[in-house]
N, C-alpha and C positions, 0 to 999 in steps of 0.2 A: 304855095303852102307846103312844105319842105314834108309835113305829117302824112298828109295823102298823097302825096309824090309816090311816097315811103310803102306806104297801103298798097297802092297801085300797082307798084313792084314786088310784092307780094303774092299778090292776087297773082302776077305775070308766073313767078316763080312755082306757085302751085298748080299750075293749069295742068286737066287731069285730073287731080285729087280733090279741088275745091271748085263750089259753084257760087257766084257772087251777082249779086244783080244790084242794082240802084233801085232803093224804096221811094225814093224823093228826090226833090234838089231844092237847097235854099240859097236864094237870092238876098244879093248885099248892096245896099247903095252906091252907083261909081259901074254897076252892070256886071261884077262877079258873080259865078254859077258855080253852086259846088254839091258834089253829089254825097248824097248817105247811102254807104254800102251799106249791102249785109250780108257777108260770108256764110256757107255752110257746107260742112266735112262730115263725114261717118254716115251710120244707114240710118237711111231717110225712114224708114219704117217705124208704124205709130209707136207700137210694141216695145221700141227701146226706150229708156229716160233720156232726157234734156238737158243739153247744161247751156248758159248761155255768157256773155263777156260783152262787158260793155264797158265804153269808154268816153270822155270828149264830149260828154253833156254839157258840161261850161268849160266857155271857148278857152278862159285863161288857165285852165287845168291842162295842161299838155301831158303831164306826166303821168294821166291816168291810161289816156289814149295811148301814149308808149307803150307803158304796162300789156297793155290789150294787146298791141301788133306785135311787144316782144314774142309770147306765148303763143304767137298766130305764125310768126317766123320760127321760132323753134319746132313747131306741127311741120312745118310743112317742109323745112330741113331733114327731119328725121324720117318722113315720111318715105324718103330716099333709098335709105338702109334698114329701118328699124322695124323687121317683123311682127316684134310685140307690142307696137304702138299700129301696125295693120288689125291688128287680131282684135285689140282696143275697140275700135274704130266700128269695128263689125256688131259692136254689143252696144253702143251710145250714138246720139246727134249732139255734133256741136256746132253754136249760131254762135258769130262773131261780128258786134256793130262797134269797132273800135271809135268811132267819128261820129255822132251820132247830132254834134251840133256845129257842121265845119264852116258855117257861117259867122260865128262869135268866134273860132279859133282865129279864124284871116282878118276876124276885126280886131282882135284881145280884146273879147270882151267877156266878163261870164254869163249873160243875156246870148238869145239868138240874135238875127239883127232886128229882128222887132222889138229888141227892147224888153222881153220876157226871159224870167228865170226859168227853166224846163223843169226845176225840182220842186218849184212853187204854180206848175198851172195846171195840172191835174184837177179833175172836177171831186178832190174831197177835201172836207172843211174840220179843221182839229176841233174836236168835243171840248177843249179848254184854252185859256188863252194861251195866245201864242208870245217869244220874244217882240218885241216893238220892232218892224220892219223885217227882223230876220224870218221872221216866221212865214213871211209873204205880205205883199199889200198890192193895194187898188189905186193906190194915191196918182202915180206916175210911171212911167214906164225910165222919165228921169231918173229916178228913184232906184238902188238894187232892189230884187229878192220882186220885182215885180212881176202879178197872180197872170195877167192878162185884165181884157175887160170883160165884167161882169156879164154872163150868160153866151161868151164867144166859143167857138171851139177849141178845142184843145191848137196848141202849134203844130207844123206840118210835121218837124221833127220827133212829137210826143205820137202825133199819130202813128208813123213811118214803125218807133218802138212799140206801140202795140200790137199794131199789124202785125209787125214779125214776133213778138213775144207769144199773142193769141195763133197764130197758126203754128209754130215750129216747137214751144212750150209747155204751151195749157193745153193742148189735146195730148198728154201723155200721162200715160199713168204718174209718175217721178219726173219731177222736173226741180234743177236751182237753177240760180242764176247769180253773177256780182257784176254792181258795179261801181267801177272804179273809180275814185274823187280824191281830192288834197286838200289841203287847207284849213285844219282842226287840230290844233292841239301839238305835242310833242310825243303822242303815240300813236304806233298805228291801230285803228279799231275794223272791226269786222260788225257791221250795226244791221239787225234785222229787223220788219215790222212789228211793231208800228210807231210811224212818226205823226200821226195825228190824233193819238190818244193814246193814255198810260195804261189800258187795260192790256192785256195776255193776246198773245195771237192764238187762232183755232189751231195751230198746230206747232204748240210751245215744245210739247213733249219729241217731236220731230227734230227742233231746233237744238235742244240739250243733247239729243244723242249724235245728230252731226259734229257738235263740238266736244262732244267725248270722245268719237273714232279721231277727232284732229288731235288733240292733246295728247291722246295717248301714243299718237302714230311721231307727234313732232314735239318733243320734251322739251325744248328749247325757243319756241316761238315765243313771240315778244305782241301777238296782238292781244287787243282789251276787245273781249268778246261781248256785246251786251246788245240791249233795244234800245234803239234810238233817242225814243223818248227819255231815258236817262238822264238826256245832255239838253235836252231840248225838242218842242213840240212844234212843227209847222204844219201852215194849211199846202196843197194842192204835189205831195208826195205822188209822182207817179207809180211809184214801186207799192204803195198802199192803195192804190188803185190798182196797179193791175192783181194783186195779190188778194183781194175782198171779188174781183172778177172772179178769179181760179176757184175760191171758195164756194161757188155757187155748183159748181161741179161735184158730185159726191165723190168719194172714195179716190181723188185724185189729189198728188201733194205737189204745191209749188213753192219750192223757200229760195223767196226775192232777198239777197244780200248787197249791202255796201260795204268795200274797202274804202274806208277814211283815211288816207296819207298823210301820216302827223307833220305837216311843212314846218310847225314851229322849230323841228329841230334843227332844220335847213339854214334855217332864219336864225338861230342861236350860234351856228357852226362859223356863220357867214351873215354877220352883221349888215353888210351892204346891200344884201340884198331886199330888205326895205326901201330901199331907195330906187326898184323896179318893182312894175305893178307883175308880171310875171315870176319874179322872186319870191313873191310873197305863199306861190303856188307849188314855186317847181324847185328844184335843186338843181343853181346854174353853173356848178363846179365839174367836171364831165366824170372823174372820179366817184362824185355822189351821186350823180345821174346812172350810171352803169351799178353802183350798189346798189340801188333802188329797183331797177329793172332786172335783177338778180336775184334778190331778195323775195319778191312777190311771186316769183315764178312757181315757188314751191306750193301754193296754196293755190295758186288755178289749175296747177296741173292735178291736187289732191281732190278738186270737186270734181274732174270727170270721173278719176279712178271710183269714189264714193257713187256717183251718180251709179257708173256699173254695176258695182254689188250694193248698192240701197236695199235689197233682199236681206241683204246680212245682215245689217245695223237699225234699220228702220224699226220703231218701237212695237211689238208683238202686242194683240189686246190683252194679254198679261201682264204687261211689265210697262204699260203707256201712264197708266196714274201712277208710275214710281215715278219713272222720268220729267212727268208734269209737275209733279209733287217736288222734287228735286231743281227745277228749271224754277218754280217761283219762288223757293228758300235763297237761290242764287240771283234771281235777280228782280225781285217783285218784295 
């Protein structure tokens, strides 16, 4: 698998700067064993915020997992010469699981190989009805978008992301996180909890000021910033799961984000690629490929710098019912 090849020469290239271990490993029929890393750079100390990158949840999404290792390659490139990315380093932790499902990546399939969707098997159940299948189901594992079986645990992979999300994370005062996915539409979106109910997330007003330091800082971005539920409501969101976890913690903020990869566009540019089930995910022209992996770079690198000074922008008890106030005029 050409992806973790990829990773693994990474991981080679940063020795010294980064620490990586195997959370897991998932097994494919035929006797494949493929491992889930999890990267992690900068000071380990509680005391600093969290940022995290994730990729390669569903196996036929390659493009997300790029995304992740480009921004993981470019760290560890500059890490070489670039003092002020040292100095960075010293004031934040960052956990990088670019591969997080590389069982369905070596099958193409968007399931692990058990046949489970990783964004549908989380143990929360949407308070409304969901799309027919998309939302998750029990029916099959034939079937996409499938939950798992009723009362089983979570998949190894969904564990593996807690683990490391609950240890490196949630025990920090300030914590984000994105992760990265394709195949939605012809824009790119930036989608926060919740996707298993249309209510407000506890920390809405948190959410509007994040995307006010982005807009103001990049005039020209082209994503559609909103809540999930917007578009659509499904059951078994790990990210709403781990996100109502962190909740439980007082005075501590976790904002779980997805990058949605508009593929439509991909698919409009380059008609043919309909006619591959990887097509339908990725942009198989190398030209669009390298834009794409360019492109996004600017927004993962803007969550660490934000993570660092969250001091600055985070909403003060003065000014938190404006931003709230303002957060559900725009999207509630």
């Amino acid at each position: 698998m050409p992806e973790l090849d990829a990773l693994e020469r990474i991981i080679e290239l940063g020795a010294g700067w980064v620490n990586s271990r195997v959370v897991c490993r998932a097994s494919v029929p035929g006797g494949g064993n493929y491992p889930v890393y999890a990267i992690t750079l900068g000071n380990p100390d509680l005391q600093v915020p969290g940022v995290g990158y994730f990729g390669g949840v569903h196996g036929l999404e390659r493009i997300g997992a790029e995304v992740v290792m480009a921004h993981l390659h470019s760290l560890v490139m500059r890490l070489q010469w670039d003092s002020a990315l040292h100095r960075q380093l010293e004031t934040v932790r960052l956990v990088f699981m670019p591969i997080v499902n590389p069982g369905g990546m070596a099958l193409g399939t968007r399931a692990n190989p058990n046949g489970v969707d990783l964004m549908r098997n989380a143990p929360v159940n949407a308070h409304d009805p969901v799309p027919f299948l998309v939302g998750g189901q029990r029916i099959s594992s034939g079937l996409p978008w499938y939950r798992g079986a009723q009362g089983m645990a979570m998949e190894i992979e969904n564990q593996a992301v807690c683990e490391v999300v609950s240890a490196e994370l949630l025990t920090r005062d300030f914590s984000v996180s994105v992760d990265c996915h394709s195949g939605f539409g012809a824009q790119d979106r930036v989608w926060f909890p919740f996707a298993h109910k249309r209510a407000p997330m506890a920390h809405l007003a948190e959410i509007q000021a994040l995307r006010s330091i982005f807009v103001q800082s990049n005039n020209y971005h082209r994503y559609v910033i909103e809540p999930q539920s917007l578009q659509y409501l499904a059951h078994g969101d790990i990210w709403d799961h781990l996100y109502l976890q962190a909740c439980t913690q007082a005075q501590r903020v976790f904002l779980p984000l997805t990058l949605e990869m508009g593929s439509w566009l991909w698919v409009k540019k380059n008609p043919r690629q309909l006619f591959s089930r990887h097509g339908i995910f990725n942009p198989l022209i190398e030209h669009r490929q390298q834009r794409v992996l360019r492109q996004h770079q600017l927004l993962l690198d803007f969550l660490s710098r934000a993570a660092c000074g969250h001091r600055l922008w985070l909403p003060t008890p003065e000014n938190r019912a404006q931003h709230h106030a303002q957060a559900l005029q725009d999207w509630y």
